[in-house]
CHARMM internal coordinates of N, CA and C (Angstrom, degrees):
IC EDIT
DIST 1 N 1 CA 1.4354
DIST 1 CA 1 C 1.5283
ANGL 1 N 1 CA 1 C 108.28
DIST 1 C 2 N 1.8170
ANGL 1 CA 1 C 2 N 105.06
DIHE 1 N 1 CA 1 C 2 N 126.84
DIST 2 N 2 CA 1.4111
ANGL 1 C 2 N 2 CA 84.34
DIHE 1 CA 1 C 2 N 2 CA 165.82
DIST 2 CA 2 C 1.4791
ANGL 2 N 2 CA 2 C 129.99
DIHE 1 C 2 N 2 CA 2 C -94.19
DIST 2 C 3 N 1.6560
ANGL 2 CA 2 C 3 N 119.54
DIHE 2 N 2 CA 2 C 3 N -155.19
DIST 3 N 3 CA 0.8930
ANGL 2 C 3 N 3 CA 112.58
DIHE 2 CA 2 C 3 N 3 CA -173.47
DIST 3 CA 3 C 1.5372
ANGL 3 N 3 CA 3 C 107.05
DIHE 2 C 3 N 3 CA 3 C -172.45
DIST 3 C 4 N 1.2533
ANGL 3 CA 3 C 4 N 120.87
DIHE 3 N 3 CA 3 C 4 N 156.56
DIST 4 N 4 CA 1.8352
ANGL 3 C 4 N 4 CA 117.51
DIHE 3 CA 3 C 4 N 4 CA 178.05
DIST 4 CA 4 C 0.9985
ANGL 4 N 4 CA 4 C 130.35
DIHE 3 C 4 N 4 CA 4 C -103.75
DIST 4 C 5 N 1.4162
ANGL 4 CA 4 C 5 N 129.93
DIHE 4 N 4 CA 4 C 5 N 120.22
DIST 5 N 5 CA 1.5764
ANGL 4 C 5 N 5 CA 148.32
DIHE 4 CA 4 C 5 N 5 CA -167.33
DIST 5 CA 5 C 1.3057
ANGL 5 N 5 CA 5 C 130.01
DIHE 4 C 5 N 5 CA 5 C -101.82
DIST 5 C 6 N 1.1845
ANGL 5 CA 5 C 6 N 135.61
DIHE 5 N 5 CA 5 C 6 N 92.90
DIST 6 N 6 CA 1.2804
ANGL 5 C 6 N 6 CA 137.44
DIHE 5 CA 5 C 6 N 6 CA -179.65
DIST 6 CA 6 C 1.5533
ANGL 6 N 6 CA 6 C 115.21
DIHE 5 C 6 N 6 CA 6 C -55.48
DIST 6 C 7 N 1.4768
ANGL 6 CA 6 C 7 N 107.18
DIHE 6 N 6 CA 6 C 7 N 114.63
DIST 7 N 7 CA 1.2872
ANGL 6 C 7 N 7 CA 120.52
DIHE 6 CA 6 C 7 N 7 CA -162.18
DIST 7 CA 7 C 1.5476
ANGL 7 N 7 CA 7 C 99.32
DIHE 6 C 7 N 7 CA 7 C -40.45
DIST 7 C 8 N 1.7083
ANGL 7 CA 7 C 8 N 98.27
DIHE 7 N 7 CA 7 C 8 N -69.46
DIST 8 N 8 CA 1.5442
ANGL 7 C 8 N 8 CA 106.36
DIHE 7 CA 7 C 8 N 8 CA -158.38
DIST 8 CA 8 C 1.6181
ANGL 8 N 8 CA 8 C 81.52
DIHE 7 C 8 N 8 CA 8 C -101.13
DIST 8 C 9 N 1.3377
ANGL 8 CA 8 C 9 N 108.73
DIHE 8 N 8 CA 8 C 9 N 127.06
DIST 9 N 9 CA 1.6327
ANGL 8 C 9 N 9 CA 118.26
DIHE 8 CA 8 C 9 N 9 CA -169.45
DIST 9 CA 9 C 1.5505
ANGL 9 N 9 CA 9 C 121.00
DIHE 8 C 9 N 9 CA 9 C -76.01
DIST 9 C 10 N 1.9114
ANGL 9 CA 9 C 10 N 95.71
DIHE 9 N 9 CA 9 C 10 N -13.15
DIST 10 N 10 CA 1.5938
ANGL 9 C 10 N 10 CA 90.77
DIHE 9 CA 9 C 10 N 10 CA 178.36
DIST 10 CA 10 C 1.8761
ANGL 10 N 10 CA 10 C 104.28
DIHE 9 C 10 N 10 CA 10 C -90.83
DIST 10 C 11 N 0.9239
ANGL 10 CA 10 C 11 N 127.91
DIHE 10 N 10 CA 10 C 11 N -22.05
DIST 11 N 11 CA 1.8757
ANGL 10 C 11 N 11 CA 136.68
DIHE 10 CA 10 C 11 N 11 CA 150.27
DIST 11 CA 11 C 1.0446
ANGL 11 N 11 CA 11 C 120.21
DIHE 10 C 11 N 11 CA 11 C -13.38
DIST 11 C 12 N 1.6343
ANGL 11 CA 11 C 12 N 109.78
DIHE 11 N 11 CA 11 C 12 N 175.18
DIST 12 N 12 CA 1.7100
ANGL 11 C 12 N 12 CA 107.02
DIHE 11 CA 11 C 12 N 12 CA 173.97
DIST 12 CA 12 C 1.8322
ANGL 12 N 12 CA 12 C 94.45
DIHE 11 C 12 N 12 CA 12 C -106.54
DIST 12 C 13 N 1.4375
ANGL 12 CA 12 C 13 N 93.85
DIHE 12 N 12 CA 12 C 13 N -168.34
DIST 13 N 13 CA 1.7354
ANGL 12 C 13 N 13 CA 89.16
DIHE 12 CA 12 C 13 N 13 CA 174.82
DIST 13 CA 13 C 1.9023
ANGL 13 N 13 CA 13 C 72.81
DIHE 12 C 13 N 13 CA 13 C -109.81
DIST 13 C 14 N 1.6052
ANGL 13 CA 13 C 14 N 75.46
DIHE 13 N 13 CA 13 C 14 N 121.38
DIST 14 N 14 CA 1.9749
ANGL 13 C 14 N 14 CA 98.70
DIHE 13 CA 13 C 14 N 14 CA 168.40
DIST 14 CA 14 C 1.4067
ANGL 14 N 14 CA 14 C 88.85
DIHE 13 C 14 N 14 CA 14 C -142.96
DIST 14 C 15 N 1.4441
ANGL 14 CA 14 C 15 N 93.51
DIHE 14 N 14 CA 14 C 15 N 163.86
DIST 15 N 15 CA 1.4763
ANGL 14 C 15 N 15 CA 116.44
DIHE 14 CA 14 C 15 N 15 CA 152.44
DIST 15 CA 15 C 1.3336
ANGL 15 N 15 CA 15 C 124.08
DIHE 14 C 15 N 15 CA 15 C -49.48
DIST 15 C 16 N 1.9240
ANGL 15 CA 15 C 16 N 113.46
DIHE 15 N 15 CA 15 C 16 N 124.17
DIST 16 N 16 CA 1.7104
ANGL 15 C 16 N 16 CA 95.45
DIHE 15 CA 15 C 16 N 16 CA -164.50
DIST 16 CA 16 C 1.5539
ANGL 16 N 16 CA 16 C 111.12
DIHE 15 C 16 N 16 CA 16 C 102.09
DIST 16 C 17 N 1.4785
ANGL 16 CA 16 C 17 N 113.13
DIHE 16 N 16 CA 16 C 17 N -39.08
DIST 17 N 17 CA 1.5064
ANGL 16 C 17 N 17 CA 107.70
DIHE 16 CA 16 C 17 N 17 CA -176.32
DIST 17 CA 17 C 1.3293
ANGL 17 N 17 CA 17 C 119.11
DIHE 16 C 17 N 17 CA 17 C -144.53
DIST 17 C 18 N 1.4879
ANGL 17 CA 17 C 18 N 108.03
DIHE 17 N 17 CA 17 C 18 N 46.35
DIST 18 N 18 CA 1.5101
ANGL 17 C 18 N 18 CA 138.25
DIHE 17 CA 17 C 18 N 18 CA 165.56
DIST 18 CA 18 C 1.2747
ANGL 18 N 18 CA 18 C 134.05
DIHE 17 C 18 N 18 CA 18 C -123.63
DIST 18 C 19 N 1.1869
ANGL 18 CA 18 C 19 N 142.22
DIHE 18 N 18 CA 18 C 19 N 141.67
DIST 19 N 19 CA 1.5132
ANGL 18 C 19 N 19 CA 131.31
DIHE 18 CA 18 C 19 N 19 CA -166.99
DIST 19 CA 19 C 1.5801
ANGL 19 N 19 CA 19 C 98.27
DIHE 18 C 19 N 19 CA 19 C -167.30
DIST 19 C 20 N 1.7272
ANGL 19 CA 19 C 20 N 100.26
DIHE 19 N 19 CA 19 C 20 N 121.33
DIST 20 N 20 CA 1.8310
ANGL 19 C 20 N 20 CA 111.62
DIHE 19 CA 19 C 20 N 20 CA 173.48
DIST 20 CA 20 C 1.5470
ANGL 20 N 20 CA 20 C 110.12
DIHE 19 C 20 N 20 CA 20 C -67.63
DIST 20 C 21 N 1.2320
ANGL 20 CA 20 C 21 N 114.02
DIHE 20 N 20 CA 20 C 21 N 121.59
DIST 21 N 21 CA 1.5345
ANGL 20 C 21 N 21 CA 142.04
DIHE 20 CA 20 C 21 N 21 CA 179.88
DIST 21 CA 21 C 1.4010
ANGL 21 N 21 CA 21 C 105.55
DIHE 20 C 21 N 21 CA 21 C -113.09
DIST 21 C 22 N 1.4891
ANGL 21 CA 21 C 22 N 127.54
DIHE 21 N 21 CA 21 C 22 N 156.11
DIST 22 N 22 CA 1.4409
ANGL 21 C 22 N 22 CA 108.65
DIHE 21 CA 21 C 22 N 22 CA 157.95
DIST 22 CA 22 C 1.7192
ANGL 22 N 22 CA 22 C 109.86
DIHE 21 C 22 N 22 CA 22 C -88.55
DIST 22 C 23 N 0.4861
ANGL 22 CA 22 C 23 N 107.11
DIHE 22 N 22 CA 22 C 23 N 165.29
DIST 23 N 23 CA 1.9417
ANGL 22 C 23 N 23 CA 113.84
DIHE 22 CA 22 C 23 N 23 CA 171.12
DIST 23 CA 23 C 1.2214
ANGL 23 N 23 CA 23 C 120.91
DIHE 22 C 23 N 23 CA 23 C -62.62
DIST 23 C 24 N 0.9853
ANGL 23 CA 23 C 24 N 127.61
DIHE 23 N 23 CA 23 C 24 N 0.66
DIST 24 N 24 CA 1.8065
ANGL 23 C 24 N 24 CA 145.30
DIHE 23 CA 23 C 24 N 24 CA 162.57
DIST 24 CA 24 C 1.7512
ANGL 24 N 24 CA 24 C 92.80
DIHE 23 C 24 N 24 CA 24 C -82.18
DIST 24 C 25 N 1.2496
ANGL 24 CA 24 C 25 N 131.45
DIHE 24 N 24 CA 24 C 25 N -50.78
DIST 25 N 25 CA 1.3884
ANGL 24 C 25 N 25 CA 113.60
DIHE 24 CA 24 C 25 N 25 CA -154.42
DIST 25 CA 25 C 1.9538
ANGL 25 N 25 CA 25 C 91.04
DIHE 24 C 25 N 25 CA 25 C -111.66
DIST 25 C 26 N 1.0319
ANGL 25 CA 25 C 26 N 108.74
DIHE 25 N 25 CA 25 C 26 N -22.74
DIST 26 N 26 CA 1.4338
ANGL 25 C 26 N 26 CA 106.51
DIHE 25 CA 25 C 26 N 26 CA 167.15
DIST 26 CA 26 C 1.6093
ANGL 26 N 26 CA 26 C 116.60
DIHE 25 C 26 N 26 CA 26 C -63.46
DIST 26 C 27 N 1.2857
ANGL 26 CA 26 C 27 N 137.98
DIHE 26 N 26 CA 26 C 27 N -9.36
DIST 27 N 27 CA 1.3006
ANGL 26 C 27 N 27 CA 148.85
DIHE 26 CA 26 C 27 N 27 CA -154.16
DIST 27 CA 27 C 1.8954
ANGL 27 N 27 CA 27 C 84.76
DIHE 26 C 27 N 27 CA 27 C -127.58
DIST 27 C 28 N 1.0469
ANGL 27 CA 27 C 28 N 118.94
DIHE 27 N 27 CA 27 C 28 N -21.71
DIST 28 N 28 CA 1.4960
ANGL 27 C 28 N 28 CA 108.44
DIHE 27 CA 27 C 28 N 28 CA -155.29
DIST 28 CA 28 C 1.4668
ANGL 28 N 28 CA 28 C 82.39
DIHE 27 C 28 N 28 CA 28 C -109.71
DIST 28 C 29 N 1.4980
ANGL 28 CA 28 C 29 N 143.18
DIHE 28 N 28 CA 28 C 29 N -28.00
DIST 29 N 29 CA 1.2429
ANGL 28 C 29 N 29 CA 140.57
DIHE 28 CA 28 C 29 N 29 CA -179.99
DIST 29 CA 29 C 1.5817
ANGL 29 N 29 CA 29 C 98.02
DIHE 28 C 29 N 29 CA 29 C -79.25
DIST 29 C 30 N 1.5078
ANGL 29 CA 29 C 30 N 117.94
DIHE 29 N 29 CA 29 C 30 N -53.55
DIST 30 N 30 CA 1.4902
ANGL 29 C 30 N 30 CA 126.43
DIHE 29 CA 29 C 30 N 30 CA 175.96
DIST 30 CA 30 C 1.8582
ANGL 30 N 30 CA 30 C 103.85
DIHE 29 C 30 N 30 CA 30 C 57.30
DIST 30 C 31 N 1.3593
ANGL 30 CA 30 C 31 N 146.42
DIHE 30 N 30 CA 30 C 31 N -84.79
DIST 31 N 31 CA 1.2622
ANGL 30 C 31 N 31 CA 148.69
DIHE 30 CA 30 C 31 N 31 CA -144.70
DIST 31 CA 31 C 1.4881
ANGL 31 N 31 CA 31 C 106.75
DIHE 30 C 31 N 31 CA 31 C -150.64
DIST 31 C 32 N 1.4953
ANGL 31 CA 31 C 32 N 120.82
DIHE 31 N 31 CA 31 C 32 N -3.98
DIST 32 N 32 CA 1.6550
ANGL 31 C 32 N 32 CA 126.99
DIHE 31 CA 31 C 32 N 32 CA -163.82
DIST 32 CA 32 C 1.6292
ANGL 32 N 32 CA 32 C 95.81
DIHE 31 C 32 N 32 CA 32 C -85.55
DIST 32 C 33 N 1.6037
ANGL 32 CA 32 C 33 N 106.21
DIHE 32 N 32 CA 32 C 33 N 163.83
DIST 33 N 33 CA 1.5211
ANGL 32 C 33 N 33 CA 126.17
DIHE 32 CA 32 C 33 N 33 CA -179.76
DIST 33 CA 33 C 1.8253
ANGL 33 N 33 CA 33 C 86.54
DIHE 32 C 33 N 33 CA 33 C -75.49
DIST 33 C 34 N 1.2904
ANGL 33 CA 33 C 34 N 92.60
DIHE 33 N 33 CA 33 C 34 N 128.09
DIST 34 N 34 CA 1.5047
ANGL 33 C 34 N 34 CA 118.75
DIHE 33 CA 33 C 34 N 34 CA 161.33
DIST 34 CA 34 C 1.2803
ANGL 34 N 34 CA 34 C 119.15
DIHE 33 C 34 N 34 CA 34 C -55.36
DIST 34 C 35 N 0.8237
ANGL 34 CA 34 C 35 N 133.19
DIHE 34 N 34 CA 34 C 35 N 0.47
DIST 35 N 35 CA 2.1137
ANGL 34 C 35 N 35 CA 152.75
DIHE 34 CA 34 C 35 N 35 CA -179.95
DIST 35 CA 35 C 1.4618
ANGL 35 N 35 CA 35 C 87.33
DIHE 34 C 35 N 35 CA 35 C -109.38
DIST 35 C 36 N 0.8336
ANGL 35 CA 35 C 36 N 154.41
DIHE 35 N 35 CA 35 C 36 N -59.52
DIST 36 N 36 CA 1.2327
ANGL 35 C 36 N 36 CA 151.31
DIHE 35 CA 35 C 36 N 36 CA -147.32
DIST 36 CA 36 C 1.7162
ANGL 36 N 36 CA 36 C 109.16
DIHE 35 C 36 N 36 CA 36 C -107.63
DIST 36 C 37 N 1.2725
ANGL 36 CA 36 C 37 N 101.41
DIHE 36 N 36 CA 36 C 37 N -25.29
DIST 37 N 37 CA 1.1218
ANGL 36 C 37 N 37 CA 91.50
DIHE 36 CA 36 C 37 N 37 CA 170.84
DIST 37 CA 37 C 1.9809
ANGL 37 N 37 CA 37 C 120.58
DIHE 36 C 37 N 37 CA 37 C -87.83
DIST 37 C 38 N 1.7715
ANGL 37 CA 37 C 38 N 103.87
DIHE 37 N 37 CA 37 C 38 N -17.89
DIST 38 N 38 CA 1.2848
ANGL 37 C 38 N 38 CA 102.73
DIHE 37 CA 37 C 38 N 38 CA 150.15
DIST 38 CA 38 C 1.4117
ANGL 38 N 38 CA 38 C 144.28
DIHE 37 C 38 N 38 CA 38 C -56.62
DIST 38 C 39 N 1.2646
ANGL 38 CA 38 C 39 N 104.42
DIHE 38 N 38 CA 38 C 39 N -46.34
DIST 39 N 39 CA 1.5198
ANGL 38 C 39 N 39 CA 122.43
DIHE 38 CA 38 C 39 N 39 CA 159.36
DIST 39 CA 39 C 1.1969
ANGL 39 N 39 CA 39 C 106.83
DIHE 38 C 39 N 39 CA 39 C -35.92
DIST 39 C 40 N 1.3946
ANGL 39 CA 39 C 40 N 136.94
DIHE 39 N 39 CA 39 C 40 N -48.10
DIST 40 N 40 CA 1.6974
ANGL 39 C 40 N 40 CA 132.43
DIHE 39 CA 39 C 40 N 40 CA -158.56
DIST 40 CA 40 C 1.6396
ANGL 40 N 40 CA 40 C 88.17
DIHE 39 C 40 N 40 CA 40 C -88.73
DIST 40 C 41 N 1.1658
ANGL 40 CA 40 C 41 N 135.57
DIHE 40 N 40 CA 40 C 41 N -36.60
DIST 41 N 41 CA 1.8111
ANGL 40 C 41 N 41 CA 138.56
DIHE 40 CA 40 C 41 N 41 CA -171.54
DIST 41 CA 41 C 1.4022
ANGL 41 N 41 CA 41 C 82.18
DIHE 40 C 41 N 41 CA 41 C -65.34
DIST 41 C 42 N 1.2977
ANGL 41 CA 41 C 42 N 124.11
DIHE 41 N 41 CA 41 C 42 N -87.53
DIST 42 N 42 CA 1.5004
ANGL 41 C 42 N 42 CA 132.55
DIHE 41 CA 41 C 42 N 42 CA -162.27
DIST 42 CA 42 C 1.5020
ANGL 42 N 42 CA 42 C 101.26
DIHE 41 C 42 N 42 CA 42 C -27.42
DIST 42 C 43 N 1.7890
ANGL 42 CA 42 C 43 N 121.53
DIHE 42 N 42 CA 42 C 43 N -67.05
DIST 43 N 43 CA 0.9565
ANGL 42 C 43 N 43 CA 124.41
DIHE 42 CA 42 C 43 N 43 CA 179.25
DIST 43 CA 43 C 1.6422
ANGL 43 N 43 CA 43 C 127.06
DIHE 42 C 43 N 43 CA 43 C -43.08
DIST 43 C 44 N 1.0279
ANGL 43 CA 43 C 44 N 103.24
DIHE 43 N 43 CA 43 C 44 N 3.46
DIST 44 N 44 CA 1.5804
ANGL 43 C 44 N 44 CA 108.20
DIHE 43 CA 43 C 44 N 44 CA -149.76
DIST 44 CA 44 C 2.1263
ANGL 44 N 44 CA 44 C 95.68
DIHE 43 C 44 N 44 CA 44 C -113.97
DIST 44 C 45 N 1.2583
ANGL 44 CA 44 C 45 N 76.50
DIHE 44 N 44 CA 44 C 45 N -46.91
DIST 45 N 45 CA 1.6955
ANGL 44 C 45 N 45 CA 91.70
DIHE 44 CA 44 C 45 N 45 CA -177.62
DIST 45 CA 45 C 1.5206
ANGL 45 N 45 CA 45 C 98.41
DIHE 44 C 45 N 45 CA 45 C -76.58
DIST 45 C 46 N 1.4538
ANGL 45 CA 45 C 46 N 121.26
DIHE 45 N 45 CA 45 C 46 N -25.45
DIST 46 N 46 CA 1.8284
ANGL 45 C 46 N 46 CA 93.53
DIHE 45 CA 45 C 46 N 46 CA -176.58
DIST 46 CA 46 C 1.6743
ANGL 46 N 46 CA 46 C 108.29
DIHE 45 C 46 N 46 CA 46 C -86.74
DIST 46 C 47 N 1.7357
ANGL 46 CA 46 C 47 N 97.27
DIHE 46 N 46 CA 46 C 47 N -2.14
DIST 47 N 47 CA 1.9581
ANGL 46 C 47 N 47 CA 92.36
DIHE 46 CA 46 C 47 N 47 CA -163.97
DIST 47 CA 47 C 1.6701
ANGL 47 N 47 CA 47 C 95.89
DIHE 46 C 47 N 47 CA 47 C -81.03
DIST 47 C 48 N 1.6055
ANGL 47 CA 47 C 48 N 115.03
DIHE 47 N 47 CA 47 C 48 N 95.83
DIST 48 N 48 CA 1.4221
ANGL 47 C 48 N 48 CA 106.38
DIHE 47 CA 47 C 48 N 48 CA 168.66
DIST 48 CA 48 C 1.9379
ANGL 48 N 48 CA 48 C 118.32
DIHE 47 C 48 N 48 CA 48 C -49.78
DIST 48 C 49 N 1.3075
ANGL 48 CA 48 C 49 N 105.39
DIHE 48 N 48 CA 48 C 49 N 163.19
DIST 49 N 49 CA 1.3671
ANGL 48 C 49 N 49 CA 111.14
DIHE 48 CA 48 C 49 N 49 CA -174.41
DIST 49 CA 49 C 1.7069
ANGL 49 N 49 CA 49 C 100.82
DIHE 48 C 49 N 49 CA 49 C -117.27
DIST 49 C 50 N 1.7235
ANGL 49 CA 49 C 50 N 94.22
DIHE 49 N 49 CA 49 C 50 N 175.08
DIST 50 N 50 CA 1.6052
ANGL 49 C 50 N 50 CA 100.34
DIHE 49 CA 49 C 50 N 50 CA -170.25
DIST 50 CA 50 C 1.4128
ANGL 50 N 50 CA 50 C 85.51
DIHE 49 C 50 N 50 CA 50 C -93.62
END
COOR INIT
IC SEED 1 N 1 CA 1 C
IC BUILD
């Protein structure tokens, strides 16, 4: 399911400062800087699995 994320979390949801997430990673970003919260996605996609 998705859901809407305020880029920069202290913002409003405007145009410019929204982005569709599902609600699994929107709950896991919750209040964090959006830079940092890429870093952990990025990180996530290079950690191959067994």
């Amino acid at each position: 399911m998705c859901s809407l994320d305020r880029i920069d979390s202290n913002g409003h949801y405007a145009p410019g400062n929204i982005q569709i997430i599902c609600r699994f990673a929107n709950r896991w970003k919750s209040d964090s800087d959006n830079a940092e919260f890429m870093r952990l996605i990025n990180l996530v996609r290079s950690t191959t699995s067994l």
